[in-house]
C-alpha positions in Angstrom: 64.1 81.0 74.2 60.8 81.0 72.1 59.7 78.5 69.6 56.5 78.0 67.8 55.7 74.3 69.8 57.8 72.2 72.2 59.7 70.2 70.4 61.3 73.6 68.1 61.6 74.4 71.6 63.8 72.1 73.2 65.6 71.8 69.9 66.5 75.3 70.4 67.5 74.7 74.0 69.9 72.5 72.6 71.2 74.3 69.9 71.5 77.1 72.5 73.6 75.2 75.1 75.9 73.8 72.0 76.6 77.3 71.5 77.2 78.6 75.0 79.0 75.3 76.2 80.2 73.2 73.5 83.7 72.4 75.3 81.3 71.5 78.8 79.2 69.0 76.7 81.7 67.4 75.2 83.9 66.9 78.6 80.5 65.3 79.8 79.6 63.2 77.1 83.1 62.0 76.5 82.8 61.5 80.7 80.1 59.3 80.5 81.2 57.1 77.6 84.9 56.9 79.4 86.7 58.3 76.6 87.8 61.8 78.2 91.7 60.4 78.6 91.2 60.5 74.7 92.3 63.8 74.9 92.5 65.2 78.7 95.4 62.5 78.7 96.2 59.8 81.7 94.8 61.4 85.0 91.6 61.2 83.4 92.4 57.1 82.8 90.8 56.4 86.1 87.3 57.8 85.7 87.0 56.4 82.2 87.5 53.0 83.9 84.8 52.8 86.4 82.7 54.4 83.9 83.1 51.7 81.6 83.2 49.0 84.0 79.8 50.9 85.6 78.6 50.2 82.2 77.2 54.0 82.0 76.9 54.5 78.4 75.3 51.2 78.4 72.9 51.7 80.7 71.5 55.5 79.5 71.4 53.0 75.5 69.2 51.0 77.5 67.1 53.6 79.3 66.3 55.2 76.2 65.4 52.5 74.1 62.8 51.2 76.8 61.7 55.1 76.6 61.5 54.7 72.6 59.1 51.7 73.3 57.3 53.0 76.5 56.9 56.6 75.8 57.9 57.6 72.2 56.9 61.1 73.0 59.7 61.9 75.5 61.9 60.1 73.4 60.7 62.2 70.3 61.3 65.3 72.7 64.8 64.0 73.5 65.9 63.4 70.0 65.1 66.6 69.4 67.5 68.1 71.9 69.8 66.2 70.5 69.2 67.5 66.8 69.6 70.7 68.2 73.4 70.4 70.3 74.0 68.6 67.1 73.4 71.9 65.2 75.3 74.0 67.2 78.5 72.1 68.3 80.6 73.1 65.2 79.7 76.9 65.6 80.0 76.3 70.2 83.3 74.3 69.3 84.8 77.3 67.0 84.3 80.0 70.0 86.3 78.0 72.2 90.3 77.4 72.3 90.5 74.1 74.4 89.1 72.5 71.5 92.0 73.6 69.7 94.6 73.0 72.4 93.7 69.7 72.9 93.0 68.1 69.5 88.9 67.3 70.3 86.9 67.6 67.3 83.3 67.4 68.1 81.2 64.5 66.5 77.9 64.2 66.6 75.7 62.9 69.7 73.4 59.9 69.6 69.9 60.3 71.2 70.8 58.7 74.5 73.7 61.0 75.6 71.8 63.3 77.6 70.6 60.3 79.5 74.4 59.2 79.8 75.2 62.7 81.2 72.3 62.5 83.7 73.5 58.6 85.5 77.5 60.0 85.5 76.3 62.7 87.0 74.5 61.0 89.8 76.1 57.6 89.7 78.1 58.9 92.7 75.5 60.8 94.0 74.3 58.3 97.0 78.3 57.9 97.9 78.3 53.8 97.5 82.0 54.2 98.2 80.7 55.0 102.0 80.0 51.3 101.9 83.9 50.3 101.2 85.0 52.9 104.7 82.8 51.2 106.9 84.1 47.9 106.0 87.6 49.2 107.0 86.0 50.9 109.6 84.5 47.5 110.7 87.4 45.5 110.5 90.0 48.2 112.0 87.6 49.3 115.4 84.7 46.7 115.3 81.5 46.5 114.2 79.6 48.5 116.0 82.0 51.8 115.1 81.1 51.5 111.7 78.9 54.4 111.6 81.3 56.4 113.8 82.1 58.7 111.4 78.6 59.1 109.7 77.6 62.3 108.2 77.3 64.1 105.1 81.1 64.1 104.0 83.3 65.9 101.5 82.3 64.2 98.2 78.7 64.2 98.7 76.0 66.4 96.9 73.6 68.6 99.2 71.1 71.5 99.5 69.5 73.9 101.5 65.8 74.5 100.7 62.9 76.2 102.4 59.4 77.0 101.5 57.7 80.0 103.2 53.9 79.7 103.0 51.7 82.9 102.0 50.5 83.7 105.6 54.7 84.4 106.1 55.1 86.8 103.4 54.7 90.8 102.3 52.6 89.1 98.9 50.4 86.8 100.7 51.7 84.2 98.5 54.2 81.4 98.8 58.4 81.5 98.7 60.7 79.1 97.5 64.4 79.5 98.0 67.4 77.4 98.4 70.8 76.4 97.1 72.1 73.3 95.5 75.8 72.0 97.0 78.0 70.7 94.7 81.7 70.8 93.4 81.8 74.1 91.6 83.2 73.6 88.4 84.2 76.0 85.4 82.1 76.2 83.6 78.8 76.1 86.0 76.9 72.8 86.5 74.1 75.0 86.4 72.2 77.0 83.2 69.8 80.1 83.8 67.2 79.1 81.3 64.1 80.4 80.2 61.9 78.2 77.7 58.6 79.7 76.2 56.0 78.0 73.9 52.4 78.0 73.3 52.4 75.0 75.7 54.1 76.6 78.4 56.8 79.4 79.5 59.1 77.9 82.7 62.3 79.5 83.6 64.5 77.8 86.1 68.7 76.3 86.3 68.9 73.1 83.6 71.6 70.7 83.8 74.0 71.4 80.8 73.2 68.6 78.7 70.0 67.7 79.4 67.0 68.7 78.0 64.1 70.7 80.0 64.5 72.3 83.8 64.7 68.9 86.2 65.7 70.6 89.6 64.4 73.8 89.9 61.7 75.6 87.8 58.9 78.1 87.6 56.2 77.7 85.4 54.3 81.2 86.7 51.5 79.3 88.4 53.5 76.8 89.8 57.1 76.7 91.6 59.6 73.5 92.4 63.0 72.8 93.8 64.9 70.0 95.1 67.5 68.5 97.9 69.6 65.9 98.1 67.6 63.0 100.6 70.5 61.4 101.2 68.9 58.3 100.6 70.7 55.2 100.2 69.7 53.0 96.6 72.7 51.7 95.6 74.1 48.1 96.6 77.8 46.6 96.8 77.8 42.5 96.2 80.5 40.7 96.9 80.9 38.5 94.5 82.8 34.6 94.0 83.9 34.6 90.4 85.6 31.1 88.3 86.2 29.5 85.2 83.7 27.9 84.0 84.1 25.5 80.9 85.9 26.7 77.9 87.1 29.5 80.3 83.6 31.5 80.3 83.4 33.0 83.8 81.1 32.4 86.4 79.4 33.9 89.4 78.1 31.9 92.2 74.1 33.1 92.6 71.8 33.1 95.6 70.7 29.6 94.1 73.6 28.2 95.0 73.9 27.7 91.2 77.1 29.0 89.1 75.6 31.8 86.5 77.2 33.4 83.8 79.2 36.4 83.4 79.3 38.7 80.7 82.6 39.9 79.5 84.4 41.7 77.4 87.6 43.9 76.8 87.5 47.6 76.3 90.3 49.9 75.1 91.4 53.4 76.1 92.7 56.1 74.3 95.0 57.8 76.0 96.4 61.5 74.8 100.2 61.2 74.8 100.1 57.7 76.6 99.6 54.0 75.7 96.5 52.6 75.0 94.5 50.7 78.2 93.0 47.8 78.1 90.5 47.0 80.4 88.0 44.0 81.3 84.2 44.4 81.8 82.3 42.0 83.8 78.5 42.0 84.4 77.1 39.3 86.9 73.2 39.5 87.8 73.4 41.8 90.3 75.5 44.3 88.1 78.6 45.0 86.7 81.7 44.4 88.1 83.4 47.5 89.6 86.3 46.0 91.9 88.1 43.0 90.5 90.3 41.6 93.2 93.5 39.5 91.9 92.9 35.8 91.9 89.2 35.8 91.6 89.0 34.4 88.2 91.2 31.3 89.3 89.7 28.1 90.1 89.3 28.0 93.7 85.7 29.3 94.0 87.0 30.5 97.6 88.6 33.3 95.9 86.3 36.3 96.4 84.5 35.1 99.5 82.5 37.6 101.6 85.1 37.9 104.8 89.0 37.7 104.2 91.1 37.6 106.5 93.8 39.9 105.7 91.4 42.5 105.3 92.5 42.3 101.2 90.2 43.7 97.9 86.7 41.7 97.1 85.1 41.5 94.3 82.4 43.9 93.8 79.5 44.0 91.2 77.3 47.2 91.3 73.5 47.0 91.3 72.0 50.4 90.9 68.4 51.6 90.0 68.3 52.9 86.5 70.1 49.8 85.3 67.8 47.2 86.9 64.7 49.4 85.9 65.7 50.5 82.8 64.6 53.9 83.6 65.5 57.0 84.6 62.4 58.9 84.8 63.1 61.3 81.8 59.1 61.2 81.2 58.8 63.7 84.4 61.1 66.6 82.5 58.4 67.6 80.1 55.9 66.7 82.3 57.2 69.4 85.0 57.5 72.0 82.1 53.4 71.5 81.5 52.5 72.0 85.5 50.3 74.4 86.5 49.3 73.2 90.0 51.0 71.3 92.9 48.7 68.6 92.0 50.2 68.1 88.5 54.3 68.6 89.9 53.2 65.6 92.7 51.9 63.5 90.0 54.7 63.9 87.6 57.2 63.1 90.5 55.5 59.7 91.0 57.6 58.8 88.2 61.5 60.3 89.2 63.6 57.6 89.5 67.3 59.1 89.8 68.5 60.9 92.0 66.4 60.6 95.2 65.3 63.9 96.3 63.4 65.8 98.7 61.1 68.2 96.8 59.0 71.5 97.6 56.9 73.1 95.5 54.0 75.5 95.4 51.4 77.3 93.4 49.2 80.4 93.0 46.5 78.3 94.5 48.2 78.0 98.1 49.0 74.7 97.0 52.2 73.3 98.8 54.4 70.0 98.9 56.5 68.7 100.3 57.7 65.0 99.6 60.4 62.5 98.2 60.9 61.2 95.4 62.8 58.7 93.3 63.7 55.1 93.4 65.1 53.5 96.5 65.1 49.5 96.7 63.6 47.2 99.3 65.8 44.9 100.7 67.4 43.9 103.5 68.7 46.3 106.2 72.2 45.2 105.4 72.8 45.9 102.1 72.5 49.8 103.4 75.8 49.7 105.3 78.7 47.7 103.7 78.7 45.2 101.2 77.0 41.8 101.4 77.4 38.7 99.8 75.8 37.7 96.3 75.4 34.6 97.2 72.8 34.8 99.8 69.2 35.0 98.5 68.5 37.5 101.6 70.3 40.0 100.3 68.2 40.1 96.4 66.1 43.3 96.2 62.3 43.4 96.9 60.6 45.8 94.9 60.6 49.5 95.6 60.1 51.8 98.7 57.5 54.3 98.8 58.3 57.4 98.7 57.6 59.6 101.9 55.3 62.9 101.8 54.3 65.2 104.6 51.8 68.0 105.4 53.4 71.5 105.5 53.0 73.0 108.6 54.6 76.7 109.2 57.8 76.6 107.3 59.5 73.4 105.2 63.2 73.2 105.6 65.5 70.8 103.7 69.0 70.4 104.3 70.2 67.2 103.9 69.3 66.2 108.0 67.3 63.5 108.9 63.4 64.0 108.7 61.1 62.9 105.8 64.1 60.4 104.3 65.0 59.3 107.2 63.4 55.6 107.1 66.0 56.0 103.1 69.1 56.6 104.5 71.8 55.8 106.7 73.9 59.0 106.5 72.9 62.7 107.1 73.9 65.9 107.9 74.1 67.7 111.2 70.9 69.5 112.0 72.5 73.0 112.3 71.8 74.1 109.1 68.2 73.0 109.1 67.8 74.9 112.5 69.7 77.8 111.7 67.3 78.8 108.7 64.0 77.5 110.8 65.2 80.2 113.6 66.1 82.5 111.2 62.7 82.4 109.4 60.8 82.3 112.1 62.1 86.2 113.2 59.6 87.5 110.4 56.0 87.2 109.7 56.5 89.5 106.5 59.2 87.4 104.1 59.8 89.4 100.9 62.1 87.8 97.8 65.0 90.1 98.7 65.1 89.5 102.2 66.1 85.4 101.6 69.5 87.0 101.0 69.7 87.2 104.4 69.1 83.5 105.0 71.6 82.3 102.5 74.6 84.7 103.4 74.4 83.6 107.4 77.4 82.4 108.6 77.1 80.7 112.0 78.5 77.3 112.6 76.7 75.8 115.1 79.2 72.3 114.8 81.9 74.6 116.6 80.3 74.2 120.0 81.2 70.9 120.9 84.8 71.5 120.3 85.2 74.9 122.0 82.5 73.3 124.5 86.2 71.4 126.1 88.6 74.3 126.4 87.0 75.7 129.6 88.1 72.4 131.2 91.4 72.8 130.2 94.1 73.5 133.7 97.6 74.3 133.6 97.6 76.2 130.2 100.5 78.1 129.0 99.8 81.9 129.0 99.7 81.8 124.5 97.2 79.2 125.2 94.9 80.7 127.7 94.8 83.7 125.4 93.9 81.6 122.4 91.2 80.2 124.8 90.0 83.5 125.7 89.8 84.5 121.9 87.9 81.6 120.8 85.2 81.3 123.3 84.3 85.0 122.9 84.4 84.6 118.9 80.6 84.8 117.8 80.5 81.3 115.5 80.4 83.2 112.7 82.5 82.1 109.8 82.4 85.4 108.1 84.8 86.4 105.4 86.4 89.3 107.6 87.1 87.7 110.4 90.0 86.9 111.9 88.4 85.0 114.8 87.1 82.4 112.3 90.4 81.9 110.8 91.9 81.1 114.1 88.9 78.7 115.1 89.9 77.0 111.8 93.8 76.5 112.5 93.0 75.1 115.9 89.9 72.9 114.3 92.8 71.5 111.6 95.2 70.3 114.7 92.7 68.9 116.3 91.6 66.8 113.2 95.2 66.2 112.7 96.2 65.3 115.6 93.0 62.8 116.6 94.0 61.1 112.9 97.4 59.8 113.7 96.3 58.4 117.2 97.3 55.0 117.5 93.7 53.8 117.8 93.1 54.5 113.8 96.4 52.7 112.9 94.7 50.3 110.6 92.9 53.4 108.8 96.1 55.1 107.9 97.7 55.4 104.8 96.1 55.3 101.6 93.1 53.4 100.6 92.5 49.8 98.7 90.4 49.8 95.9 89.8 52.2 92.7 91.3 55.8 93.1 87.8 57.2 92.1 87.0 56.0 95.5 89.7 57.4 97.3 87.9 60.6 98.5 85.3 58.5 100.6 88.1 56.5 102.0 91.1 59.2 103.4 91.1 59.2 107.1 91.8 62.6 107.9 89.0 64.0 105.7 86.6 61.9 107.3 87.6 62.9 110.7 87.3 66.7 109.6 83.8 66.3 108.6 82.6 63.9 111.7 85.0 66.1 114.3 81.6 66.9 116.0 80.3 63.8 116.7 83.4 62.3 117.4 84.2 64.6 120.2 81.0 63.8 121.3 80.4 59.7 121.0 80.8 56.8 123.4 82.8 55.1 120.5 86.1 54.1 120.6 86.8 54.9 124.8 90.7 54.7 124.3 90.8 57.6 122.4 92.0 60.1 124.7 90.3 63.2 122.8 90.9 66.2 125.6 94.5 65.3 125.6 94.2 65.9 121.5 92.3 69.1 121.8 94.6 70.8 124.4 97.6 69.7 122.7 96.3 71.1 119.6 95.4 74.7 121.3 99.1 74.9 122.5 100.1 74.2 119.1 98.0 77.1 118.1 99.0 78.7 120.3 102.6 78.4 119.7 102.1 78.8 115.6 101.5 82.6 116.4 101.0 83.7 113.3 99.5 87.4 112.1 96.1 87.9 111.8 94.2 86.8 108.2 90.7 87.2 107.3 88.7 83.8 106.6 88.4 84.9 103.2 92.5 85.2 102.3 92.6 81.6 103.2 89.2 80.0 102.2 89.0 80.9 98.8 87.2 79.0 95.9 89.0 76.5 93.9 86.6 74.8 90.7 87.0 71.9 88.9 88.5 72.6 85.6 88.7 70.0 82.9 91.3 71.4 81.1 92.9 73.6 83.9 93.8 77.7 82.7 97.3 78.8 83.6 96.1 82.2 82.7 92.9 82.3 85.3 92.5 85.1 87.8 92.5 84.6 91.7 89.5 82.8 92.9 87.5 84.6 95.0 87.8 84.5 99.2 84.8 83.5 100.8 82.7 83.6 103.8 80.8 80.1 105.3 81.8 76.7 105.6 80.6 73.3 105.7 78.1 73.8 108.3 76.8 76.8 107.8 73.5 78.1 105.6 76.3 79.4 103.5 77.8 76.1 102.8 81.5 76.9 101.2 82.8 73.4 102.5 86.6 73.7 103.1 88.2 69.9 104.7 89.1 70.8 108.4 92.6 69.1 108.4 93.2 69.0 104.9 92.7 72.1 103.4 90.8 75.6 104.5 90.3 76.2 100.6 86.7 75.7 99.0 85.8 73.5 96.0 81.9 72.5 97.4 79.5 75.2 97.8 76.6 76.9 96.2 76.5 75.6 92.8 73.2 78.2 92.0 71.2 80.0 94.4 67.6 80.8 93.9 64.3 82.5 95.1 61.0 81.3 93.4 58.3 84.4 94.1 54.6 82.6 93.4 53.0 86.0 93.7 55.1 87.9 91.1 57.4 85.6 89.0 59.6 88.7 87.9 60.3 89.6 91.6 62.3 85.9 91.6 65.9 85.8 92.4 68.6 83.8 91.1 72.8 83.7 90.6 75.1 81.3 89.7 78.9 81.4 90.5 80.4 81.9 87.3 78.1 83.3 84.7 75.7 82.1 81.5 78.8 81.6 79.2 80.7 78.6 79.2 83.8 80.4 77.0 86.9 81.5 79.0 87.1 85.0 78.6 83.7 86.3 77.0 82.0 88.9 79.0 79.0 86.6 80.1 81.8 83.8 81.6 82.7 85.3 84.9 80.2 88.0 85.3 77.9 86.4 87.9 80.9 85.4 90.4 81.5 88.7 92.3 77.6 89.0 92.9 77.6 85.1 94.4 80.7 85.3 96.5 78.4 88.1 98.2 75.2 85.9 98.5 74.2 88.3 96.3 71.3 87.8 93.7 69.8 89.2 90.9 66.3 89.8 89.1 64.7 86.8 86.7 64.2 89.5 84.2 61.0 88.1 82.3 59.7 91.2 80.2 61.2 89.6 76.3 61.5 93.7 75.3 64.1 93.8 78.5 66.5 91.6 76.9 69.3 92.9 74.1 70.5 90.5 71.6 74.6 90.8 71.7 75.5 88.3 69.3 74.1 86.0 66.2 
């Protein structure tokens, strides 16, 4: 897109995206105002509850009229997105059939939806619900297993991301490449986007929704992309709830003093249901997102911190953007005017949501590499489960600085511990940070086309410690010593034709199977308490599939007999005998679809898995099939901007069937990418 000044600009972005994506838009604004049962019908009931009770809409009204007041600018530049998806729904909403099929008429947005898309987007982000399984956790195995399962799990956002410096490369000057993890949904979270002005002319992925280019960008002079830090900046409070006079309700502060409560009611339109009713409390420390039964009575005991029969609490919600009344929106234009490193680092002091890890570089040799984003001070606590609201030693403390480091050789983000580490509690296993560090440091010469390389490898380093117990293994039926043999001589790599990888993955599932229904996790079985939005952080055997490594490998829990699992599940195995299948007939992808399309073609198969640089994440013990990988890949080129790389997994249309819908996917399920194409008298208009 080119306009005649900024603001025509990102008017036109929006106009643009209301064009391409109407039917996305609308699932996302409707999302985050918790009104998508309205006509996605009563599985949709669930989310439209915690985001109401999150207070989401609320929060993003709130955020952007502190911005009207703070910084009228970025609010004028919003608005004017805005004016522009407003312009182009109708004509977005005509091109696409759901609309029709499920009764949604568009109606225009209000200035501070993109802001609403942005927190229910990221409101799960720092996986809070983490908080609720080590309290179970806790209470089933003890206190001090309540990290035992702690890594990066199945519902939570991730990268890769490395920056190769100019001495590295063919050009002399820096590379940045990477990939964003998330669900993969139809249509794409991510936008190709290019946005031209006298002011500027940045290309990079944009979040559907909202205005500018806030992850990844290139400006020609100057290059940025992000990770996930894994940082934790969300709190759980438990909270004691009463009556107070004339029936008002009442939280007990850290004062010791009763405080107020707001409340109110909220209904739900429900598509070929009944309407639901719902109540929305907001103590001090947030709004209320688990209501246990009975706290509202008199007995003020109701609610307390511990209980003994392990039944719901209480929970308010105390998250950044809400408290701050920000959400750092002022950095989007300001990353679309950068030129240098120096001017992406100073527009970063302000991020506030999500906390990332960040490269970036320039045409200068200028390189970064820092976080950024709002993380809370407070008490060690409040990090692992939830702690009581009560207790003044638990209230937040001002803000955490944000960590930065000197790049040395190559920077590498993926989601392991290193410069967040003093933010979080949870991270990933290191192997996908030291696969691409070894696999960069085989060349001195890195050229934009060779990153391919680094984002199609397939080794899975988190195999080892598994297959690390089967030479110990006596007394092995002949099926099982063959499966043995077969397994250790496999070369790790999860590639889409092999066989080998398939089999690692049937005897991976028993294992997690079988460890899940030992006797020792009793307490964890079953499904979870609590909201069903939760549920995914809370289900025992996913959480064993993605911690099977260290597991295997901890002190933890000594009357867990694990060999005895492992070698039972090779002889089942073993036993199951079945006929050889690639990785990719069973590991295919499988997006989130609002409104799902009975008339779809097969996914695609894939290669990868959670572990790997080529992240396709199945859920060893659930399921071998893919819905988390590669959202975008991307390769910035500060020497040449049009040698940059980029593919998404669907395509740049959000309209089932149009030639631009789908067009991108067989390219990505290869780690294949194609040209940033930059020269305007390349590009061929193919429709008004």
């Amino acid at each position: 897109m080119r306009a005649e000044d900024e603001l025509r600009l990102v008017r036109a972005q929006g106009r643009v995206t209301a064009r391409d994506r109407a039917w996305q838009l609308e699932v996302e604004r409707h999302r985050a105002e918790g009104s998508s049962a309205s006509f996605l019908g009563a599985e949709s009931v669930t989310w439209d509850r915690f985001a109401r009770q999150c207070r989401l809409a609320d929060t993003a009204r709130l955020c952007f009229e502190s911005m009207e007041a703070d910084d009228p600018a970025t609010a004028a530049w919003v608005r004017a997105y805005v004016d522009g998806v407003n312009e182009g729904l109708a004509a977005g909403a005509a091109r696409d059939e759901r609309f029709a099929r499920t009764g949604l008429t568009p109606t225009p947005w209000e200035p501070w939806v993109p802001l609403a898309i942005w927190v229910a987007t990221h409101i799960l982000f720092a996986g809070f619900p983490t908080k609720l399984w080590r309290e179970r956790v806790a209470r089933a195995l003890g206190e001090s297993a309540q990290t035992l399962f702690a890594t990066d799990g199945p519902r939570i956002a991730g990268s890769n991301g490395w920056m190769v410096p100019g001495d590295r490369t063919t050009s002399g000057a820096a590379i940045i490449a990477g990939d964003p993890h998330r669900f993969i949904e139809d249509p794409g979270v991510y936008q190709q986007i290019r946005l031209s002005c006298p002011e500027y002319d940045v290309l990079g992925l944009a979040v559907p929704g909202v205005p500018g280019l806030a992850h990844f960008g290139h400006t020609g002079s100057a290059a940025w992309a992000i990770t996930n830090a894994m940082s934790d900046y969300q709190d759980l409070y438990v909270e004691q709830l009463r009556r107070g006079p004339a029936g008002a309700v009442e939280a007990l502060g850290p004062d010791g003093l009763w405080e107020p409560v707001a409340r109110h009611t909220e209904t739900i339109a429900v598509a070929g249901g009944d309407e639901v009713e719902i109540e929305v409390l907001e103590t001090a420390r947030g709004p209320v997102i688990v209501h246990a039964d009975g706290d509202l009575g008199a007995d003020a005991a109701a609610g307390a911190a511990e209980r003994a029969d392990g039944s719901a609490q209480t929970l308010s919600l105390r998250y950044p953007p809400r408290v701050r009344r920000d959400l750092g929106f002022a950095v989007l234009p300001a990353l679309l005017r950068a030129r240098t490193v120096a001017d992406i680092d100073r527009a970063l002091d302000g991020w506030a949501e999500p906390v990332n890890v960040v490269h970036a570089a320039d045409t200068q040799g200028g390189l970064l590499h820092r976080v950024a984003g709002a993380v809370p001070l407070r008490h060690t606590a409040n990090r692992l489960r939830p702690v009581p609201a009560w207790d003044p030693q638990y209230a937040w403390q001002g803000w955490a600085p944000t960590p930065a480091e000197p790049v040395q050789g190559f920077a590498v983000m993926a989601n392991a511990r290193g410069i967040a580490s003093p933010l979080g509690v949870e991270f990933a296993p290191p192997h996908r940070a030291d696969r691409i560090r070894e696999l960069l440091s085989g060349s001195a010469d890195w050229s934009p086309k060779a990153m391919a390389d680094v984002h199609r490898d397939t080794r899975l380093a988190s195999a080892e410690p598994l297959l690390a117990l089967l030479p110990g293994f006596a007394d092995l039926t002949p099926a099982a010593q063959a499966l043995r043999t077969r397994l250790l001589a496999w070369d790790r790599r999860m590639e889409a034709d092999s066989t080998d990888a398939t089999v690692f993955a049937a005897f991976r599932t028993a294992t997690v199977r079988r460890l899940a229904a030992d006797p020792v996790f009793a307490e964890l079985w079953g499904a979870p308490p609590g909201p069903e939005v939760f549920h995914p952080w809370l289900y025992l055997v996913p959480k064993i599939g993605y911690a099977l490594e260290g597991l295997l490998t901890s002190s933890l829990v000594p009357e867990l007999d694990r060999a005895a699992h492992v070698r039972a599940a090779l002889e089942e195995t073993a036993a199951a005998d079945g006929p050889d299948t690639a990785w990719s007939q069973v590991h295919r992808l499988t997006p989130w679809q609002a409104l799902p399309d009975p008339d779809a073609p097969r996914w695609p198969g894939l290669g990868g898995d959670h572990d790997c640089v080529n992240a396709t994440s199945s859920v060893p013990g659930f399921t071998d099939l893919t819905a988390r990988a590669s959202a975008a890949r991307y390769v910035w080129d500060l020497a040449r901007r049009e040698n940059s790389l980029w593919a998404v997994p669907l395509g740049a249309d959000g309209v089932t069937g149009t030639p631009h819908h789908r067009d991108q996917l067989p390219l990505w399920a290869r780690c294949e990418l194609v040209p940033v194409v930059t020269d305007w008298a390349r590009l061929t208009k193919e429709s008004s």
